[in-house]
N, CA, C and O atoms as a GROMACS GRO file, in nm:
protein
  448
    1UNK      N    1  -0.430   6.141  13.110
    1UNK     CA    2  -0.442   6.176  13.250
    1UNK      C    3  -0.579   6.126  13.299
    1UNK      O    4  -0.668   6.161  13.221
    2UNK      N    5  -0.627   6.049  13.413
    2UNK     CA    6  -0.688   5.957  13.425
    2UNK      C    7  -0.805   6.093  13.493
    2UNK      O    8  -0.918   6.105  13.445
    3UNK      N    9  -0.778   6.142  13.555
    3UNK     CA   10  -0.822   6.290  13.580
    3UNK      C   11  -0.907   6.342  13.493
    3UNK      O   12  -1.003   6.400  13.545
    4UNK      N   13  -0.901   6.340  13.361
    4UNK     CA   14  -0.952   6.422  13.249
    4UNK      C   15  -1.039   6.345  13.189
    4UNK      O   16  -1.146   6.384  13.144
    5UNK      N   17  -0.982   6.191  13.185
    5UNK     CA   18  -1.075   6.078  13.152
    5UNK      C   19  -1.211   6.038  13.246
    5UNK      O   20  -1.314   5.979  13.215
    6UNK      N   21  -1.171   6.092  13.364
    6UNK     CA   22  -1.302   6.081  13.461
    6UNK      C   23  -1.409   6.159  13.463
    6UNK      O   24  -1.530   6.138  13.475
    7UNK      N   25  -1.287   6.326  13.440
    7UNK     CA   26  -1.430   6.445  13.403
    7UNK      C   27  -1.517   6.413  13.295
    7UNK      O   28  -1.639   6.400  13.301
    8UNK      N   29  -1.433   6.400  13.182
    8UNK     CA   30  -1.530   6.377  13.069
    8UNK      C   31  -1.595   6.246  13.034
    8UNK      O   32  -1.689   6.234  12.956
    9UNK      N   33  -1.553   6.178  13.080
    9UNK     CA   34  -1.689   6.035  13.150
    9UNK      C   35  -1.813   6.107  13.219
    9UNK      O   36  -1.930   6.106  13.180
   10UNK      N   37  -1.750   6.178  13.346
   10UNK     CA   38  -1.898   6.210  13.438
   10UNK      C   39  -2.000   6.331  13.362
   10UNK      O   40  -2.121   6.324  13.346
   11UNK      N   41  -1.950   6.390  13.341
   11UNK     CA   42  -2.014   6.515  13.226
   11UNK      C   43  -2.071   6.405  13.095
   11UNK      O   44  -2.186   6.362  13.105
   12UNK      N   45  -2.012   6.377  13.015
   12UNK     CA   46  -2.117   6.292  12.926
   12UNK      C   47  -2.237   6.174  12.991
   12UNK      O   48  -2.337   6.134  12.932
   13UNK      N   49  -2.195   6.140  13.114
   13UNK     CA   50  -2.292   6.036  13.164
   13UNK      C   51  -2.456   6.166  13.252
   13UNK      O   52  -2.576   6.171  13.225
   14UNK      N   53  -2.383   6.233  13.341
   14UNK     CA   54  -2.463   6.287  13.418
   14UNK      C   55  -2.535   6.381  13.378
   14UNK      O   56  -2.475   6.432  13.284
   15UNK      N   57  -2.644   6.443  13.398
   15UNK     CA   58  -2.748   6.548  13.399
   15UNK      C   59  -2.679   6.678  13.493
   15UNK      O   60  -2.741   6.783  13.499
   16UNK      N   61  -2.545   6.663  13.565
   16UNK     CA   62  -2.503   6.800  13.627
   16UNK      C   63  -2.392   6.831  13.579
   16UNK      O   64  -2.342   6.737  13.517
   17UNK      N   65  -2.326   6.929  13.581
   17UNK     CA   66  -2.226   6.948  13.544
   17UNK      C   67  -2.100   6.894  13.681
   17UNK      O   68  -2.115   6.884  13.803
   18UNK      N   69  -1.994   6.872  13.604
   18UNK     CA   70  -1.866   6.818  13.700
   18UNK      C   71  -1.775   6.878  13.686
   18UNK      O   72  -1.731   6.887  13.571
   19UNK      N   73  -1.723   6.927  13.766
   19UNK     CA   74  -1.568   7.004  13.781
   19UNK      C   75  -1.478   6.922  13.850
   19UNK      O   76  -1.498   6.807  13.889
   20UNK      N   77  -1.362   7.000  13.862
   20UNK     CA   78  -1.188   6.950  13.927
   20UNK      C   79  -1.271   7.035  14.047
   20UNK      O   80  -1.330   6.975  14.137
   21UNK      N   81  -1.268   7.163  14.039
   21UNK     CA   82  -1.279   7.208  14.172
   21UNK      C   83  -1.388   7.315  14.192
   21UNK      O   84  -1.436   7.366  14.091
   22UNK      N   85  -1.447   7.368  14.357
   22UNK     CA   86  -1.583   7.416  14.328
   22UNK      C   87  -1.592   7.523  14.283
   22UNK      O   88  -1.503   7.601  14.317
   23UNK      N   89  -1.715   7.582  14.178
   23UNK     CA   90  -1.736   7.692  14.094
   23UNK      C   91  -1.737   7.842  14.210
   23UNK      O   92  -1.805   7.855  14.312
   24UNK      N   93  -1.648   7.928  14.157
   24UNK     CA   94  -1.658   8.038  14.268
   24UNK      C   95  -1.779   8.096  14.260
   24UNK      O   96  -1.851   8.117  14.357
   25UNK      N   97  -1.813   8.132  14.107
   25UNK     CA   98  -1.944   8.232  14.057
   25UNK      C   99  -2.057   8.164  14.083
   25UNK      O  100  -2.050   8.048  14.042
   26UNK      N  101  -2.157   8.193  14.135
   26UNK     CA  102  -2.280   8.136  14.028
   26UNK      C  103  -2.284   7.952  14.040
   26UNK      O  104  -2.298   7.864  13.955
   27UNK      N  105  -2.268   7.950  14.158
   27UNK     CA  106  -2.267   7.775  14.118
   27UNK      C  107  -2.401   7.704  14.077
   27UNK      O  108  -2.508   7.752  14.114
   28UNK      N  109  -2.397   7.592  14.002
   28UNK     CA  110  -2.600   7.567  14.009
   28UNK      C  111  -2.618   7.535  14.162
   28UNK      O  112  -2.565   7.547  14.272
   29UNK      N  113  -2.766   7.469  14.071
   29UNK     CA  114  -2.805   7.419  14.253
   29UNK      C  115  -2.777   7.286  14.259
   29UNK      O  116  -2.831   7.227  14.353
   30UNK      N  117  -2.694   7.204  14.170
   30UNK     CA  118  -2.706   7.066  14.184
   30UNK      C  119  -2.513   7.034  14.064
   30UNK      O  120  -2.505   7.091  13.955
   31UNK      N  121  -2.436   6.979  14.096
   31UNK     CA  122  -2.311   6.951  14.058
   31UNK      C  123  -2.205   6.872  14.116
   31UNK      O  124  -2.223   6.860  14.237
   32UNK      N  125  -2.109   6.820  14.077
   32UNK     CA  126  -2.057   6.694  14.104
   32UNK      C  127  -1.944   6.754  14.069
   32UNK      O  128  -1.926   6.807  13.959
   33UNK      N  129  -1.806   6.747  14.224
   33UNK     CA  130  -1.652   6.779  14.197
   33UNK      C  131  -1.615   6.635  14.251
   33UNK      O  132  -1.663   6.558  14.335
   34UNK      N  133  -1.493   6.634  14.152
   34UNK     CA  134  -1.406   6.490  14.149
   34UNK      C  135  -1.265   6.605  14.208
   34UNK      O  136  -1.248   6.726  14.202
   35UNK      N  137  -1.191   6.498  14.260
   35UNK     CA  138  -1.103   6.500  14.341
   35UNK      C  139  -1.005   6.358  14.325
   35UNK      O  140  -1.050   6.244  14.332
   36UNK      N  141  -0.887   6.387  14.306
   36UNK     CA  142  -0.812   6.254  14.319
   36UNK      C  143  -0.764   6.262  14.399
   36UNK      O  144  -0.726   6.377  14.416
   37UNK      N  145  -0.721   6.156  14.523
   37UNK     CA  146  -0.698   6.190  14.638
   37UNK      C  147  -0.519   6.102  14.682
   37UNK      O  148  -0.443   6.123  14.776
   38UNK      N  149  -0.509   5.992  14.552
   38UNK     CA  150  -0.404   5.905  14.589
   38UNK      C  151  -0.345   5.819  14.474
   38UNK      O  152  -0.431   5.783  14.394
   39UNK      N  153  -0.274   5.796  14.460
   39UNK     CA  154  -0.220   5.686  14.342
   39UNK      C  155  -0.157   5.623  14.340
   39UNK      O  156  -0.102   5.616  14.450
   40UNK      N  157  -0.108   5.535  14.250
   40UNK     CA  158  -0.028   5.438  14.305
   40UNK      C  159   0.031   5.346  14.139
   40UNK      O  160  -0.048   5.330  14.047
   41UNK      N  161   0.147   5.306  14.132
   41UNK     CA  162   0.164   5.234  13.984
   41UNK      C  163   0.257   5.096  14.040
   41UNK      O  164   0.350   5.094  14.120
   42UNK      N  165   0.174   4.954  13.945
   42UNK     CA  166   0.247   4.844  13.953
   42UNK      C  167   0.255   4.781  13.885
   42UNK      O  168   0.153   4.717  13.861
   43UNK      N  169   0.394   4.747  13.792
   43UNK     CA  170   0.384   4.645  13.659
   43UNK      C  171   0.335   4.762  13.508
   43UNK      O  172   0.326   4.733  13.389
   44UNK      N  173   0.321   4.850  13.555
   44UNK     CA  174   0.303   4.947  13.480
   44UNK      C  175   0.137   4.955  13.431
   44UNK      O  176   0.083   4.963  13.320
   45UNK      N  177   0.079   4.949  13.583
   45UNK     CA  178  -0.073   4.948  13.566
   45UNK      C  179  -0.063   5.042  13.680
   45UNK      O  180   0.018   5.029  13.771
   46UNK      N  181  -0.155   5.146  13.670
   46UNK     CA  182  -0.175   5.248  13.771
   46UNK      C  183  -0.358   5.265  13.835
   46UNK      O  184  -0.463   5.278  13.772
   47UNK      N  185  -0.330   5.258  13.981
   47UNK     CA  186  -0.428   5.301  14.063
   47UNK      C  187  -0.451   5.410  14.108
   47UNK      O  188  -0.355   5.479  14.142
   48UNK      N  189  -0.564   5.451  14.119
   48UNK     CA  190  -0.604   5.614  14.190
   48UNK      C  191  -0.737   5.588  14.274
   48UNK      O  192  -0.823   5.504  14.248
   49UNK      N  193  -0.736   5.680  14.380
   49UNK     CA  194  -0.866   5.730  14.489
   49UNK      C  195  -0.896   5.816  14.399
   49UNK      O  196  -0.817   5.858  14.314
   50UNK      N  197  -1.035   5.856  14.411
   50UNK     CA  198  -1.130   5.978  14.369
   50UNK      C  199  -1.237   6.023  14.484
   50UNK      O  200  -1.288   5.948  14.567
   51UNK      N  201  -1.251   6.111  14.476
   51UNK     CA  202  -1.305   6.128  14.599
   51UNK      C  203  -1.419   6.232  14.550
   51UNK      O  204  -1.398   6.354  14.544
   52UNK      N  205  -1.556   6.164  14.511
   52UNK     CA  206  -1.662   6.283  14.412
   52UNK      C  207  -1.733   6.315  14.515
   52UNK      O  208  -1.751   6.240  14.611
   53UNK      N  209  -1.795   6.475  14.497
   53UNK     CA  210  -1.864   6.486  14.564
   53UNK      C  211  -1.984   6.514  14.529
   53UNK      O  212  -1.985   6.574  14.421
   54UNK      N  213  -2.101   6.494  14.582
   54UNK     CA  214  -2.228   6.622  14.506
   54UNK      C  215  -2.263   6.658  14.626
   54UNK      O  216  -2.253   6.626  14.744
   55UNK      N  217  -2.324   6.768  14.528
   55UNK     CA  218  -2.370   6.898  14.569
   55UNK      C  219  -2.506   6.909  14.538
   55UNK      O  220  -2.541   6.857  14.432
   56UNK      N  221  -2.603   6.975  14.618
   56UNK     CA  222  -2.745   6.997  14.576
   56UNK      C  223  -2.816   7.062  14.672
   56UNK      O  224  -2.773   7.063  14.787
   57UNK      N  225  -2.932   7.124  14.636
   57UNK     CA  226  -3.015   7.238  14.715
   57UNK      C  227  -3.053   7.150  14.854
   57UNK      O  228  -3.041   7.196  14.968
   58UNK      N  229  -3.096   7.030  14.826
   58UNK     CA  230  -3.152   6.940  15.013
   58UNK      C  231  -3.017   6.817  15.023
   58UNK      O  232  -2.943   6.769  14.937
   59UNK      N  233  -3.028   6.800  15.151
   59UNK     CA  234  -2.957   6.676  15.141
   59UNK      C  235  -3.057   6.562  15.086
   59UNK      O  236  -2.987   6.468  15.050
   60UNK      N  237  -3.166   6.539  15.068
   60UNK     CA  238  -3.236   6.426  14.997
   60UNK      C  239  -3.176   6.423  14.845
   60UNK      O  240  -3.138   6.320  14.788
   61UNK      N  241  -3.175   6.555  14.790
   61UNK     CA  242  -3.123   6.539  14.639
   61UNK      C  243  -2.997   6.523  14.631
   61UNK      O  244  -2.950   6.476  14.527
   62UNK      N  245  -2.900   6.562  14.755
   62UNK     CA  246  -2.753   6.556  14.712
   62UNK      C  247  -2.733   6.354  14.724
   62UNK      O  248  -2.651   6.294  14.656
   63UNK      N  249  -2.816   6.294  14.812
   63UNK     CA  250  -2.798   6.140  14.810
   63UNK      C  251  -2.874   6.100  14.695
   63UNK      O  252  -2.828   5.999  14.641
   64UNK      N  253  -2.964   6.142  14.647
   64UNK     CA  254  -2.987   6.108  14.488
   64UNK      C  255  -2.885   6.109  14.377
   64UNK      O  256  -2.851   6.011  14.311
   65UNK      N  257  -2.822   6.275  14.360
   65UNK     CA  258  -2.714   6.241  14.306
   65UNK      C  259  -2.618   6.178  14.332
   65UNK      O  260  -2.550   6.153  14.233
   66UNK      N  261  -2.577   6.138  14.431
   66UNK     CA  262  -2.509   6.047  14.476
   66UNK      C  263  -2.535   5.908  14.457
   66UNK      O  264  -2.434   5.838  14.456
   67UNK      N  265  -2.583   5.882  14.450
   67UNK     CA  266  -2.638   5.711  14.383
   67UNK      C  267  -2.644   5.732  14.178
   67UNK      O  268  -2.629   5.666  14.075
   68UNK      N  269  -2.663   5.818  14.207
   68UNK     CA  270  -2.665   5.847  14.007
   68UNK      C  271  -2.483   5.869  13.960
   68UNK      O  272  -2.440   5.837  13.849
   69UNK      N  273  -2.434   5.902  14.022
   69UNK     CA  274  -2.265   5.916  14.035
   69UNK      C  275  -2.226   5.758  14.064
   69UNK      O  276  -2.163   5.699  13.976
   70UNK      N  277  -2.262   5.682  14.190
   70UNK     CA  278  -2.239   5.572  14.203
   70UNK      C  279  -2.253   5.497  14.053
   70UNK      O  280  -2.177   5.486  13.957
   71UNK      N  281  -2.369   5.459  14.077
   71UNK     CA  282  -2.447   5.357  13.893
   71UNK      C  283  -2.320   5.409  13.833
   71UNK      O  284  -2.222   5.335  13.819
   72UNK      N  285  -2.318   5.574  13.788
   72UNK     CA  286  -2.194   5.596  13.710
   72UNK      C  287  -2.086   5.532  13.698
   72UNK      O  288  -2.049   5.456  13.609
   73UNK      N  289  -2.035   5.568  13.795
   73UNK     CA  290  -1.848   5.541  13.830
   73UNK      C  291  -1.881   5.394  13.815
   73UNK      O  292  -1.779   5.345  13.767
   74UNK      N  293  -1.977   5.292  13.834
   74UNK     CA  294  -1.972   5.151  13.859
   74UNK      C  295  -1.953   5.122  13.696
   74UNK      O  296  -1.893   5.018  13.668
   75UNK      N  297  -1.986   5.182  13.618
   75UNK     CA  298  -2.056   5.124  13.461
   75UNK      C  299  -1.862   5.235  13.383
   75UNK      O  300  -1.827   5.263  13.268
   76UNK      N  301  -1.813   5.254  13.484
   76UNK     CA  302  -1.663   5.395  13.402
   76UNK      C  303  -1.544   5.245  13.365
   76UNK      O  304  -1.426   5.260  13.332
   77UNK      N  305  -1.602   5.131  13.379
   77UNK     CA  306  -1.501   5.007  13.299
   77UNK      C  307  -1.532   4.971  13.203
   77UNK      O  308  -1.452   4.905  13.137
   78UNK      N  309  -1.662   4.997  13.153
   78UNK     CA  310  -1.653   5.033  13.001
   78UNK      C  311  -1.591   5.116  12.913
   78UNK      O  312  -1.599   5.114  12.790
   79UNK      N  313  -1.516   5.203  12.996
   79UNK     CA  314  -1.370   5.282  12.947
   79UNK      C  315  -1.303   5.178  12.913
   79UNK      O  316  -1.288   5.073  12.975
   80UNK      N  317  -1.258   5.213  12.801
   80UNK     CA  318  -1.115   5.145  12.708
   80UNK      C  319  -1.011   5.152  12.881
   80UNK      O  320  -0.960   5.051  12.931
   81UNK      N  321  -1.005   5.267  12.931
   81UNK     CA  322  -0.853   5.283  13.036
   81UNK      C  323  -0.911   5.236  13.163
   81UNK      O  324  -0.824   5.228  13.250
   82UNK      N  325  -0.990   5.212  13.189
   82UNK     CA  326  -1.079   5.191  13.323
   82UNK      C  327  -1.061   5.035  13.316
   82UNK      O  328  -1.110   4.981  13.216
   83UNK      N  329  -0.971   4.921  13.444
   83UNK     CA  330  -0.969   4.782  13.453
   83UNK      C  331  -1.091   4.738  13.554
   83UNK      O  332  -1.151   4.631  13.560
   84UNK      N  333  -1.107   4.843  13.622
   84UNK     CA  334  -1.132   4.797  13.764
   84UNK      C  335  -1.251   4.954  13.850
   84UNK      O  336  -1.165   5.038  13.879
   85UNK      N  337  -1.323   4.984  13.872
   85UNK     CA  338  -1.379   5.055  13.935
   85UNK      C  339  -1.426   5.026  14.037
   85UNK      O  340  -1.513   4.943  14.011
   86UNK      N  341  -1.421   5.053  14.197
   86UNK     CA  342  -1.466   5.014  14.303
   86UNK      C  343  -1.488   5.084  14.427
   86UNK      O  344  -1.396   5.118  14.502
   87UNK      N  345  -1.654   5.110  14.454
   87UNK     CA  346  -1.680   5.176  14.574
   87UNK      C  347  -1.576   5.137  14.703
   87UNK      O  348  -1.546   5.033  14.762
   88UNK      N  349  -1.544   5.254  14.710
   88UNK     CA  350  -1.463   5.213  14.879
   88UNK      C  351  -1.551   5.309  15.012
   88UNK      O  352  -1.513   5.318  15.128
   89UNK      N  353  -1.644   5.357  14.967
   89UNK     CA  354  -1.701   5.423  15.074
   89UNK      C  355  -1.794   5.534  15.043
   89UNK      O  356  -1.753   5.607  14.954
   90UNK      N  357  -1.917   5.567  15.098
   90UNK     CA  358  -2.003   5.704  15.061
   90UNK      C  359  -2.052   5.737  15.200
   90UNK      O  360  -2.090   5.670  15.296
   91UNK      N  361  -2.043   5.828  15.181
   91UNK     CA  362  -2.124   5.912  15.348
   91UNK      C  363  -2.175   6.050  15.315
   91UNK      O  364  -2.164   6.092  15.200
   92UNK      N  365  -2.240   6.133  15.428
   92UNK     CA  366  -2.298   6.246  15.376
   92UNK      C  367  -2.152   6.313  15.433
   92UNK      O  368  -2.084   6.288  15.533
   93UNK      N  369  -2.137   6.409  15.326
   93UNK     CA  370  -2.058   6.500  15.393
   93UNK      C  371  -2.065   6.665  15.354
   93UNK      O  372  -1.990   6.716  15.271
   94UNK      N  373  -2.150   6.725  15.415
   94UNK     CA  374  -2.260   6.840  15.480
   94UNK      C  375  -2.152   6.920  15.522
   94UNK      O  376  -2.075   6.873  15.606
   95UNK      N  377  -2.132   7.046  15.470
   95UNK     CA  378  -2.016   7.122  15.481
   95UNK      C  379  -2.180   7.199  15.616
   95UNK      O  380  -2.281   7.250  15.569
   96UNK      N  381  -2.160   7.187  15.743
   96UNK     CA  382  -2.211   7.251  15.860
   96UNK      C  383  -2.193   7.420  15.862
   96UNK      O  384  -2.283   7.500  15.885
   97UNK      N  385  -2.064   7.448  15.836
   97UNK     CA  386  -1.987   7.582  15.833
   97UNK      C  387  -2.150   7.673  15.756
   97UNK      O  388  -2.234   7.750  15.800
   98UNK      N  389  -2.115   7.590  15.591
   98UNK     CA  390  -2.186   7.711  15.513
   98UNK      C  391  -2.328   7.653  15.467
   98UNK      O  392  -2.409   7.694  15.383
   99UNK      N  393  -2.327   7.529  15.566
   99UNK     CA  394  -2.498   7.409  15.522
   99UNK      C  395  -2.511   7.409  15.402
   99UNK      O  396  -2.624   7.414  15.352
  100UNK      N  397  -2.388   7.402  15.321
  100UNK     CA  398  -2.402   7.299  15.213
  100UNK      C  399  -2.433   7.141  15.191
  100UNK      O  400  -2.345   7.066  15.233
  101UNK      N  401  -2.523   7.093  15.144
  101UNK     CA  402  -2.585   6.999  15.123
  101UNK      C  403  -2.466   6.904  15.003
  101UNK      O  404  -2.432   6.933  14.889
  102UNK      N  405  -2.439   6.817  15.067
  102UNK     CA  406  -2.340   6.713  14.986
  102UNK      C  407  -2.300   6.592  15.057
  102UNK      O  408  -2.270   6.574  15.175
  103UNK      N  409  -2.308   6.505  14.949
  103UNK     CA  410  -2.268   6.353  14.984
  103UNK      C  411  -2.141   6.355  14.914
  103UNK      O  412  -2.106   6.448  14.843
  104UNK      N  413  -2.040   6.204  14.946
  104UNK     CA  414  -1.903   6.221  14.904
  104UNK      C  415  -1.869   6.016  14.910
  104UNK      O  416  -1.872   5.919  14.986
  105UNK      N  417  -1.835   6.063  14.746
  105UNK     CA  418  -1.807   5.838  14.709
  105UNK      C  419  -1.701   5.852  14.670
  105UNK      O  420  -1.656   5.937  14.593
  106UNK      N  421  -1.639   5.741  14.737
  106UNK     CA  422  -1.466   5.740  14.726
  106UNK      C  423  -1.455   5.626  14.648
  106UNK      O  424  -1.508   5.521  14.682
  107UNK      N  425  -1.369   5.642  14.513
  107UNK     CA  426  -1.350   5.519  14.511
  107UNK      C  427  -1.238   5.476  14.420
  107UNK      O  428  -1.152   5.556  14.385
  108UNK      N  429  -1.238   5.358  14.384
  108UNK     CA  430  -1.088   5.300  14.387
  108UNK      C  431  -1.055   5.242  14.244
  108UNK      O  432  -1.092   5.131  14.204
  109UNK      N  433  -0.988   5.320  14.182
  109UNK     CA  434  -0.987   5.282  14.011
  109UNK      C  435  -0.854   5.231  13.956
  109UNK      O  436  -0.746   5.290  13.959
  110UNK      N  437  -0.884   5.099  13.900
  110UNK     CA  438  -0.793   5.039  13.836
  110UNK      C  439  -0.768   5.046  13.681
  110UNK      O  440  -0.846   4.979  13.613
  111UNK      N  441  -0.654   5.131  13.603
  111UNK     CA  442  -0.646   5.171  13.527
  111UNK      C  443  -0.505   5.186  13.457
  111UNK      O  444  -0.406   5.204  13.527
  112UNK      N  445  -0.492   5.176  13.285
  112UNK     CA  446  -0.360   5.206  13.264
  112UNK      C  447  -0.288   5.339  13.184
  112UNK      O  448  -0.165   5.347  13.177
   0.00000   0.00000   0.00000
């Protein structure tokens, strides 16, 4: 599950911890949720969106981690299952509601 292969890529690469989805308890002050957002199979090679986000105490640190996730996900085709890894987009995305501090990189993985 390409899902499980991503968590435990980003958790062995990163300094934060990464989840499927956000911690109810106790969250730190700095963490990274993956999200798959789309997929797709051809020839019996399969594509997926991911949609990571971080999280962090300022927005200056959440675009730090966010570039440290980027480098990441760019270097995740050194996965045996990983063909293809490719930014399709990053922006801040600042939950306003509860001024959570977070950036969000979408991107586009070619994989079997």
């Amino acid at each position: 599950m390409i899902e499980e292969t991503i968590l435990t890529y980003l958790n062995s690469e990163l300094t934060v911890p990464v989840y499927m989805e956000e911690p109810k308890k106790n969250p730190p002050e700095a963490y990274v949720v993956i999200e798959k957002t789309g997929s797709g199979k051809t020839n019996h090679i399969y594509s997926s969106t991911f949609a990571l986000k971080s999280y962090a105490k300022s927005l200056y640190e959440a675009a730090r981690l966010n570039e440290n996730v980027k480098k990441t996900m760019d270097n995740a085709i050194a996965l045996g299952d990983i063909c293809s890894s490719r930014l399709n987009s990053d922006y801040n995305f600042t939950d306003t509601t509860t001024k959570t501090y977070r950036y969000q990189a979408v991107y586009d993985l070619i994989h079997y």
